[in-house]
C-alpha positions as YAML, in Angstrom:
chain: A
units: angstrom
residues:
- id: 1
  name: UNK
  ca: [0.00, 0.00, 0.00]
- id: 2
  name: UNK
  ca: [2.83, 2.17, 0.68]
- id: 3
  name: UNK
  ca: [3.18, 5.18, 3.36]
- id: 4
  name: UNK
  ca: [0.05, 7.04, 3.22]
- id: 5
  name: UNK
  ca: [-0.15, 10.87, 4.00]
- id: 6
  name: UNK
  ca: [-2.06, 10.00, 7.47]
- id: 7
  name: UNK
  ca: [0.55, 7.79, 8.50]
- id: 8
  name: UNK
  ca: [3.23, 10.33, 7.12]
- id: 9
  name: UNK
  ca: [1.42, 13.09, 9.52]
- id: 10
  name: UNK
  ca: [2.13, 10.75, 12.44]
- id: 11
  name: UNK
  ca: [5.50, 10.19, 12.09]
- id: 12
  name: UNK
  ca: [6.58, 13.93, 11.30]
- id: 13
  name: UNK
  ca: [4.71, 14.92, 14.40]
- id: 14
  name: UNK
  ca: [6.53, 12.18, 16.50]
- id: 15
  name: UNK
  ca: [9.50, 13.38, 15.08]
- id: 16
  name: UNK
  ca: [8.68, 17.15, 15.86]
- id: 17
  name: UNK
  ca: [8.49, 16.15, 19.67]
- id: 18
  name: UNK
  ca: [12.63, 14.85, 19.44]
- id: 19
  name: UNK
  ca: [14.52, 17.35, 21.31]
- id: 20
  name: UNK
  ca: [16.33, 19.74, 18.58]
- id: 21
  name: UNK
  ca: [14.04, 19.08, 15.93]
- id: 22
  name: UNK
  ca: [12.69, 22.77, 14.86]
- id: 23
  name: UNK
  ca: [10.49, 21.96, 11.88]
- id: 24
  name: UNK
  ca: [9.49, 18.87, 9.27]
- id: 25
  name: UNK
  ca: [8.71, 19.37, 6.32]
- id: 26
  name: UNK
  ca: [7.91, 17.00, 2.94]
- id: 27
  name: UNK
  ca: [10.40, 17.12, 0.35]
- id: 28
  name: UNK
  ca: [11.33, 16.25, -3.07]
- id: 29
  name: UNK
  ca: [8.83, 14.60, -5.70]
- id: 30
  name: UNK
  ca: [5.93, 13.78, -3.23]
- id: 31
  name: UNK
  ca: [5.68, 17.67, -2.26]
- id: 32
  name: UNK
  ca: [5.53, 18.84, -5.56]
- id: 33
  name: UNK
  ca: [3.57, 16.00, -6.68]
- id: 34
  name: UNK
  ca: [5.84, 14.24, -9.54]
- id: 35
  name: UNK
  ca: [6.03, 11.30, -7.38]
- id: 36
  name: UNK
  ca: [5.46, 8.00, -8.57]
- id: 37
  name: UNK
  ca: [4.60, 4.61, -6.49]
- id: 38
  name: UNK
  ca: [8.64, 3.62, -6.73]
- id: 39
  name: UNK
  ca: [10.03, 7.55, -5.20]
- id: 40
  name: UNK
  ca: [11.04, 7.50, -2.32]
- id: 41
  name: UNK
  ca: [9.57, 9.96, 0.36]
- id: 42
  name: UNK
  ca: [11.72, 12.76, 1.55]
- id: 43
  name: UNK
  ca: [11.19, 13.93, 4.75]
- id: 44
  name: UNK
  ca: [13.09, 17.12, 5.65]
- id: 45
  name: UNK
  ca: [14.38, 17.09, 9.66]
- id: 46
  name: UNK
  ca: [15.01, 20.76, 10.21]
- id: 47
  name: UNK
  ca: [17.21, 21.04, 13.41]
- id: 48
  name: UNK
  ca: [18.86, 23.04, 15.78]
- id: 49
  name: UNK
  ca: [21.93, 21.40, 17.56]
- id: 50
  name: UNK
  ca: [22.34, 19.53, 19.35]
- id: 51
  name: UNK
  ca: [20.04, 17.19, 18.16]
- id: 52
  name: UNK
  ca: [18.95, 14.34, 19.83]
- id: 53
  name: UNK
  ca: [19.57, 11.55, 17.75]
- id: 54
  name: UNK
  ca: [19.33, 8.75, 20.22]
- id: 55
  name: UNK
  ca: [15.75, 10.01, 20.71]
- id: 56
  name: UNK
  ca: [15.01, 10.33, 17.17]
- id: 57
  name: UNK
  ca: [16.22, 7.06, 16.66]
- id: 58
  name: UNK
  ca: [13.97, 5.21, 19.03]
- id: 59
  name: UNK
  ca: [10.67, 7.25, 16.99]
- id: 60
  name: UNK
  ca: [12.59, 5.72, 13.31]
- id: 61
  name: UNK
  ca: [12.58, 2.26, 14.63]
- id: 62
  name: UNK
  ca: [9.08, 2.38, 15.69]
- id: 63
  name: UNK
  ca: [7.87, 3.12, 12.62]
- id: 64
  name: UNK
  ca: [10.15, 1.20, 10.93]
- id: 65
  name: UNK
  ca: [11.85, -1.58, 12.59]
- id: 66
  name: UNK
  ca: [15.62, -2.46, 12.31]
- id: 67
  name: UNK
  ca: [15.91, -0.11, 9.15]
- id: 68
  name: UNK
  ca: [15.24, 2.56, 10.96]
- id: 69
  name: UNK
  ca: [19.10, 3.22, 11.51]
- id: 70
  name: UNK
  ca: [20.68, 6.82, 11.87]
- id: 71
  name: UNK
  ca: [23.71, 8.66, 10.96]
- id: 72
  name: UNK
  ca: [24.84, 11.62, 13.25]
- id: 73
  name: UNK
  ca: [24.57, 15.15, 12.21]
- id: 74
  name: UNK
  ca: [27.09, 15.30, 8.85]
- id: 75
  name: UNK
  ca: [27.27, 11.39, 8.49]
- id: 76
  name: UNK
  ca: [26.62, 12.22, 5.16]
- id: 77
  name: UNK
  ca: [28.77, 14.58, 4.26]
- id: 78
  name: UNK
  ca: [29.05, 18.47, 5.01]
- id: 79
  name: UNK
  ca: [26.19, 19.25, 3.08]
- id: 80
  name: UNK
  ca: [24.08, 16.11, 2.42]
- id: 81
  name: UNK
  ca: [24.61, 16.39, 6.44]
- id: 82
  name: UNK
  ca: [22.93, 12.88, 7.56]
- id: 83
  name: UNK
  ca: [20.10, 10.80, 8.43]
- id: 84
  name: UNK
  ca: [18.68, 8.05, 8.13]
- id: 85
  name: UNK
  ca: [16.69, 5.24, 4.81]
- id: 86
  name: UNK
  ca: [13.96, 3.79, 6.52]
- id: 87
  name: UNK
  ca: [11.30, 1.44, 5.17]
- id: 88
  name: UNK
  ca: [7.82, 2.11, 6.37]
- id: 89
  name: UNK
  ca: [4.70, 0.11, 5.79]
- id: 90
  name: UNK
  ca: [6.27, -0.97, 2.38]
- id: 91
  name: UNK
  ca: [7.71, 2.30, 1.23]
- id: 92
  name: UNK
  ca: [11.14, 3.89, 1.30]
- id: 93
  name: UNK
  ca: [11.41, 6.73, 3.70]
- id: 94
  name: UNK
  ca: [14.45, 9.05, 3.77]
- id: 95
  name: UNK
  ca: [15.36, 11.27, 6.77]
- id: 96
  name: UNK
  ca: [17.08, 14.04, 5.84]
- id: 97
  name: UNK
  ca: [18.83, 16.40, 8.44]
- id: 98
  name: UNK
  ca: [19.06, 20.47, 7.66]
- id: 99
  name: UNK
  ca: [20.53, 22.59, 9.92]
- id: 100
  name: UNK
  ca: [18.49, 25.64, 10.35]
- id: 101
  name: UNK
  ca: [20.81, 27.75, 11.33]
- id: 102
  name: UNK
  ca: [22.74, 27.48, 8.24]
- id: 103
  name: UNK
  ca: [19.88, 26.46, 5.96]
- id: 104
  name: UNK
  ca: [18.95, 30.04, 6.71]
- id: 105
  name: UNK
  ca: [22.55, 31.67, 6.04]
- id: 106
  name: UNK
  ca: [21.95, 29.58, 2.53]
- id: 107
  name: UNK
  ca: [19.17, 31.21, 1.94]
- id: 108
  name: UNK
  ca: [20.45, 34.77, 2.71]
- id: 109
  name: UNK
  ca: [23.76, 34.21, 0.30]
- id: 110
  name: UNK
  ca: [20.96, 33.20, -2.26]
- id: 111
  name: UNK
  ca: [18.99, 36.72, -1.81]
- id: 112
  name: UNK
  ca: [22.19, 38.44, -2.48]
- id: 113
  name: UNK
  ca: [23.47, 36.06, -5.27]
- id: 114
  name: UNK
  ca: [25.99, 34.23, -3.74]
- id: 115
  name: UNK
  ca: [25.99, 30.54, -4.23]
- id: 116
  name: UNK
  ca: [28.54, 27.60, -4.98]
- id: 117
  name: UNK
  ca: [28.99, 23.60, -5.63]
- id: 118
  name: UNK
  ca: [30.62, 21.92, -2.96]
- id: 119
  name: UNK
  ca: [32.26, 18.49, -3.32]
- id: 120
  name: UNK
  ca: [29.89, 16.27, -2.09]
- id: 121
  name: UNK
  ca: [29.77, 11.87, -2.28]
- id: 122
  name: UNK
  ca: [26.24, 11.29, -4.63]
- id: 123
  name: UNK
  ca: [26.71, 14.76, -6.25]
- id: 124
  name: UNK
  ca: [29.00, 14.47, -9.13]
- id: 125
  name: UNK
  ca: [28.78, 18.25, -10.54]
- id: 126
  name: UNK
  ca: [29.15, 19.32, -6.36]
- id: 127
  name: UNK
  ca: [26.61, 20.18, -3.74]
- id: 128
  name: UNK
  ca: [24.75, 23.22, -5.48]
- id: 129
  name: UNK
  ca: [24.53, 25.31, -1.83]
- id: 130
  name: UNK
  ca: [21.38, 27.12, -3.37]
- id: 131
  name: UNK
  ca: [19.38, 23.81, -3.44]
- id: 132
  name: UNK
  ca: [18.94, 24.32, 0.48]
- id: 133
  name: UNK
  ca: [16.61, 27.49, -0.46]
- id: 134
  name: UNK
  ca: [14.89, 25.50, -3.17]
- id: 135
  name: UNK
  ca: [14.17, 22.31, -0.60]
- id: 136
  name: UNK
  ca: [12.79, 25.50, 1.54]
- id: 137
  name: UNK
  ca: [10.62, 26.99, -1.65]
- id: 138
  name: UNK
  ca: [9.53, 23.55, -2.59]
- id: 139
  name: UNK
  ca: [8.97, 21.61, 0.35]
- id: 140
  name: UNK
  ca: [5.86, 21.70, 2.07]
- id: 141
  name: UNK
  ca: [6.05, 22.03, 5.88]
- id: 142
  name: UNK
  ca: [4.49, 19.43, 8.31]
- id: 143
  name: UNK
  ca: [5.27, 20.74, 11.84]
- id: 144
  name: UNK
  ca: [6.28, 24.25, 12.22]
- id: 145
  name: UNK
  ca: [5.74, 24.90, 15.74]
- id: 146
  name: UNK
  ca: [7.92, 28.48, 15.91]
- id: 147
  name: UNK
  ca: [6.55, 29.29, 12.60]
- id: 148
  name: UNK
  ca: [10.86, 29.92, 11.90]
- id: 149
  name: UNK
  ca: [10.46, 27.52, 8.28]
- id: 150
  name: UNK
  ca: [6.82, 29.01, 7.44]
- id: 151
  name: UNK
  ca: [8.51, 32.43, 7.45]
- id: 152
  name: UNK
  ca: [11.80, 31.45, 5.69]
- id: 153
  name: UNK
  ca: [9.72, 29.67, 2.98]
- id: 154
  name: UNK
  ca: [7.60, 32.93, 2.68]
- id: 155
  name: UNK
  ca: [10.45, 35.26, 1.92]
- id: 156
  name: UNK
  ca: [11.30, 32.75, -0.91]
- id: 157
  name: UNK
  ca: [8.25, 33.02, -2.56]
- id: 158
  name: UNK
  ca: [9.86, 35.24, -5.62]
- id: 159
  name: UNK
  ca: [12.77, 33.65, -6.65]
- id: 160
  name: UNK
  ca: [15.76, 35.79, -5.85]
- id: 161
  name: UNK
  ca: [16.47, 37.77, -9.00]
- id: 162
  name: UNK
  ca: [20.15, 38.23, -7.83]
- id: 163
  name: UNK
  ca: [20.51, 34.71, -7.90]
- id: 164
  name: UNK
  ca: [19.30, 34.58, -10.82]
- id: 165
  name: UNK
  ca: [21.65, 37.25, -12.06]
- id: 166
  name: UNK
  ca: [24.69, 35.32, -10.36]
- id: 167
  name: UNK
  ca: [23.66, 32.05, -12.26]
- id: 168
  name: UNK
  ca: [23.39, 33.53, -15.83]
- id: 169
  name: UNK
  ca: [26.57, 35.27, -15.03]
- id: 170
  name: UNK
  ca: [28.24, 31.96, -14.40]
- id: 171
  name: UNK
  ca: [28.05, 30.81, -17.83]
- id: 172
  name: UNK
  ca: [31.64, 31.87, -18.15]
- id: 173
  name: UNK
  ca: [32.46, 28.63, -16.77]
- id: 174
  name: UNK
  ca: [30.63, 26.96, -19.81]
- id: 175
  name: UNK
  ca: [32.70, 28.97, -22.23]
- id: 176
  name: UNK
  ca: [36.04, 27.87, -20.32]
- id: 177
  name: UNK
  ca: [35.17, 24.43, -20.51]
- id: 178
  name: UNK
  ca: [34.75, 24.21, -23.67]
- id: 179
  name: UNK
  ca: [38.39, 25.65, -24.31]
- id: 180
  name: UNK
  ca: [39.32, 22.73, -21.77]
- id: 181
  name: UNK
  ca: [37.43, 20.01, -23.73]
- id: 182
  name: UNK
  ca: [39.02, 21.06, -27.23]
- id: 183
  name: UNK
  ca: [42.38, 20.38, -25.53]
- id: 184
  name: UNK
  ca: [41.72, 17.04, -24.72]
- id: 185
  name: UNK
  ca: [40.59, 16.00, -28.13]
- id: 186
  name: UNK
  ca: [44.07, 15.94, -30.19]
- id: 187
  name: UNK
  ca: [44.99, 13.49, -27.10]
- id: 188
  name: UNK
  ca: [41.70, 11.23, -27.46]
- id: 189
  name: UNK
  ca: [40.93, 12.06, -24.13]
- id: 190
  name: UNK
  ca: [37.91, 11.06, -23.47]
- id: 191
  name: UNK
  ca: [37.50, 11.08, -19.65]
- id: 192
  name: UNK
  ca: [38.78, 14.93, -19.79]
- id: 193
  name: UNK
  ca: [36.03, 15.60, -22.55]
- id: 194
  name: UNK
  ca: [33.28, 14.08, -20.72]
- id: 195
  name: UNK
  ca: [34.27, 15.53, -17.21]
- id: 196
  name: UNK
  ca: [34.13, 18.65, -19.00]
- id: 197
  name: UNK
  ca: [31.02, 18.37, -20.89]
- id: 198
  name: UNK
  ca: [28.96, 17.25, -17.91]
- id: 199
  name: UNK
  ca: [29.82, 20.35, -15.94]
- id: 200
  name: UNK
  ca: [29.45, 22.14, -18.84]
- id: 201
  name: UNK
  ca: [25.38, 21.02, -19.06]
- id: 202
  name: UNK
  ca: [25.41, 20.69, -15.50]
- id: 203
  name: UNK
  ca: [26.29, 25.09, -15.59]
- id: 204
  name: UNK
  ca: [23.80, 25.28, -18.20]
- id: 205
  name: UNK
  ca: [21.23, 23.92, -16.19]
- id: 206
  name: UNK
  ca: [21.62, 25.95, -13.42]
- id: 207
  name: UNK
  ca: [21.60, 29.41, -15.26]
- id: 208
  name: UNK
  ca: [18.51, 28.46, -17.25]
- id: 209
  name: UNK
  ca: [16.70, 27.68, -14.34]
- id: 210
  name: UNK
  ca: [17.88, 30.50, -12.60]
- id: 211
  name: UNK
  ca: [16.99, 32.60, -15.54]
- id: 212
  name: UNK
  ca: [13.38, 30.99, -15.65]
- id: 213
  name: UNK
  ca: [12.93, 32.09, -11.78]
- id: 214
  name: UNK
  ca: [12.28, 27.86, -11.58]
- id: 215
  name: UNK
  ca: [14.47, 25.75, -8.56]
- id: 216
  name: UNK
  ca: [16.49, 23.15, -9.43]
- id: 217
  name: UNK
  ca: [18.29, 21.00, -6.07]
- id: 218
  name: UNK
  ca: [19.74, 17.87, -7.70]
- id: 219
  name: UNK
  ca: [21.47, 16.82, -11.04]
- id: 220
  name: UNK
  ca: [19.25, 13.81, -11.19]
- id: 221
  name: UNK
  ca: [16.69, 14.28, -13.71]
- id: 222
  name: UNK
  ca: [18.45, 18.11, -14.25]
- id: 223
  name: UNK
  ca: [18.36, 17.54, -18.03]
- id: 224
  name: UNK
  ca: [14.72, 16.71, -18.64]
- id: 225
  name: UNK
  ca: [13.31, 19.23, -16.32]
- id: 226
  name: UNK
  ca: [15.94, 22.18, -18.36]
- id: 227
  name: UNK
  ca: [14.36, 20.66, -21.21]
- id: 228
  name: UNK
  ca: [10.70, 21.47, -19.85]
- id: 229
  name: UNK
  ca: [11.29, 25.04, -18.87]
- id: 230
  name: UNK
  ca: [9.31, 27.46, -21.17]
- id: 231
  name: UNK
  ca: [12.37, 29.32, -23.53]
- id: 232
  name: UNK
  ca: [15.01, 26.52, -23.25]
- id: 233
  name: UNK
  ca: [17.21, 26.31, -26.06]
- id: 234
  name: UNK
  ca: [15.22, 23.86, -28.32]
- id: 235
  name: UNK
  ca: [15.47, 19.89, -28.08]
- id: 236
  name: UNK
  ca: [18.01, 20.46, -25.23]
- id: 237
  name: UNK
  ca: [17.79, 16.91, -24.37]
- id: 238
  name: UNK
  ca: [18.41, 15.79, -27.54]
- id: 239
  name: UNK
  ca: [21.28, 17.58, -28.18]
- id: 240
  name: UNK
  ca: [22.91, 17.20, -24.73]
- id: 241
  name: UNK
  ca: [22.47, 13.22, -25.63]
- id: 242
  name: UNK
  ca: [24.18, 13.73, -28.74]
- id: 243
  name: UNK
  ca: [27.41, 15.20, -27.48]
- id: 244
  name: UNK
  ca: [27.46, 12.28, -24.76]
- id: 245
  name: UNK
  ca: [27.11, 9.71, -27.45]
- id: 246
  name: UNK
  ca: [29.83, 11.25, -29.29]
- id: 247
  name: UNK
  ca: [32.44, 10.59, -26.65]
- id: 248
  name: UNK
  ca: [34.76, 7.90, -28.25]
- id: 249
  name: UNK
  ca: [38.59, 7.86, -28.25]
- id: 250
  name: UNK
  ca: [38.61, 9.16, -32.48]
- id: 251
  name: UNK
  ca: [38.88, 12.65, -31.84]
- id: 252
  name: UNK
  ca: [36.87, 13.30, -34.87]
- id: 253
  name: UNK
  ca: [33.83, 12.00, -32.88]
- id: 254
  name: UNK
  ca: [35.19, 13.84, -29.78]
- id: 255
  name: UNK
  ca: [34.96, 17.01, -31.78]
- id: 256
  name: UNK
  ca: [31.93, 16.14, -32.85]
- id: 257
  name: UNK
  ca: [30.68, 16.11, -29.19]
- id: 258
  name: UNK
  ca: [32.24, 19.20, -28.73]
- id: 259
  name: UNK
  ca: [31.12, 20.88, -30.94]
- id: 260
  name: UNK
  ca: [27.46, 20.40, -30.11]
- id: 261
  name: UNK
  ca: [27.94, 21.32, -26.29]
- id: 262
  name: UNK
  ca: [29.95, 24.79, -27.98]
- id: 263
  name: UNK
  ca: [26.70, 25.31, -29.83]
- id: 264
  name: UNK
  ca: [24.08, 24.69, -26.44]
- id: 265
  name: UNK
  ca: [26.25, 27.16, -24.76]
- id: 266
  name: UNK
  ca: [25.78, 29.66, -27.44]
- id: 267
  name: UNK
  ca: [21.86, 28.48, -27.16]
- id: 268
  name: UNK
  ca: [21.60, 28.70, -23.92]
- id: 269
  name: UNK
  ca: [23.43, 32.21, -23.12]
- id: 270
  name: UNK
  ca: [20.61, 33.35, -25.93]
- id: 271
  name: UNK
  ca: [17.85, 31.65, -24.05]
- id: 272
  name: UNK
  ca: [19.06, 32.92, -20.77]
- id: 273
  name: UNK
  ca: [18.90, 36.70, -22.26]
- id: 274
  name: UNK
  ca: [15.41, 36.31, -23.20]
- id: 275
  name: UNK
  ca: [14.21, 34.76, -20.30]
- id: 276
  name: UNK
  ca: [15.78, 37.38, -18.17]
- id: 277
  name: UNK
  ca: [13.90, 40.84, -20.07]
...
């Protein structure tokens, strides 16, 4: 049957009651309602240390048995942070810890167009720090009792145009990587090429949804929702598929791929003009 939302209200208001634990909220696919019977369920753990984990380990396991095993704070990484992959009447259940404090220093950097990608395990173009506002923006909240994530979440409402701004700007990178990528081809270099072009798309990404005003917090499935935005550079998908099939060690197919990701940068810096009037 899976985790239903009643059962999902019961566990984020257990969880609410674990000393540290400032808000909950419902992330990823399920809040925005993409979510399909195999996604997993994202529940968002918004915290103020220290947190009890101990405590909030005891509510996991009795909604979920043995699985219901947790990291401490940054098990996961410095900005994955931690938690915890529970299974719950059937369905996969993530806990995912945010710091509040620093969720909300995120979120300031984004008003005022600061961001960066942090090396990160799971996150192969780096942690993109603005995807702690968009989990905000996104996410709908399930326990709030200070009201501290409602209001956060409010003043994200608009997307930041100076994030925006800072993301279109970063196309540079794009245009520097494709320099990079042409000097691996007369060496048949294909893992340099490809490491290039997938930060290059990965940049590309980023600035057209920034451009759009539209949040994007994860590479996975980055392509096909840059595709979907309304003034992407036509069959981005396509053409980003393209240059990845081209990647073989004869450097005429290398250029090829090149070549195509030099022409989607071109596309996109257009796009990203027009979206931004």
């Amino acid at each position: 049957m899976g985790l239903s939302d009643a059962r999902l209200a019961e566990i984020a208001a257990e969880v609410a009651r674990v000393p540290g634990v400032v808000a909950v909220a419902l992330g990823g696919s399920r809040a925005r309602g993409t979510h399909t019977p195999e996604s997993d369920t994202d529940l968002g753990i918004y915290y103020r240390a220290p947190l009890d984990v101990d405590r909030l380990g005891v509510v996991a396991r009795a909604f979920a048995g043995e699985s219901g095993q947790l990291t401490e704070p940054g098990g996961w990484g410095p900005w994955v942070d931690g938690g915890g992959w529970l299974t719950v009447d059937g369905g996969a259940l993530d806990f995912i810890y945010r710091d509040l404090d620093r969720v909300r220093a995120v979120c300031d950097d984004a008003e005022h167009g600061r961001y960066a990608f942090h090396m990160q395990a799971g996150h192969p173009l780096g942690f993109a720090s603005h995807a702690y506002a968009g989990e905000v923006a996104l996410g709908l909240v399930l326990s709030d009792p200070a009201g501290e994530l409602g209001a956060l979440r409010e003043r994200l409402r608009t997307y930041p145009p100076a994030l925006a701004q800072a993301l279109v700007a970063g196309l540079w990178e794009a245009d520097f990587l494709v320099t990079l990528a042409r000097k691996g081809i007369a060496r048949s270099d294909t893992a340099c090429v490809a490491g290039c072009l997938f930060r290059l798309v990965g940049v590309c990404a980023h600035a057209l949804h920034g451009a759009a005003g539209r949040w994007l917090i994860n590479e996975k499935g980055a392509v096909a929702a840059t595709a979907a935005l309304a003034g992407a550079p036509q069959q981005f998908a396509e053409r980003v598929d393209q240059a990845f099939a081209a990647l073989e060690g004869d450097p005429l197919r290398l250029r090829l791929a090149v070549d195509i990701a030099a022409d989607l940068v071109l596309d996109t810096t257009d796009a990203c003009t027009m979206l931004m009037r």
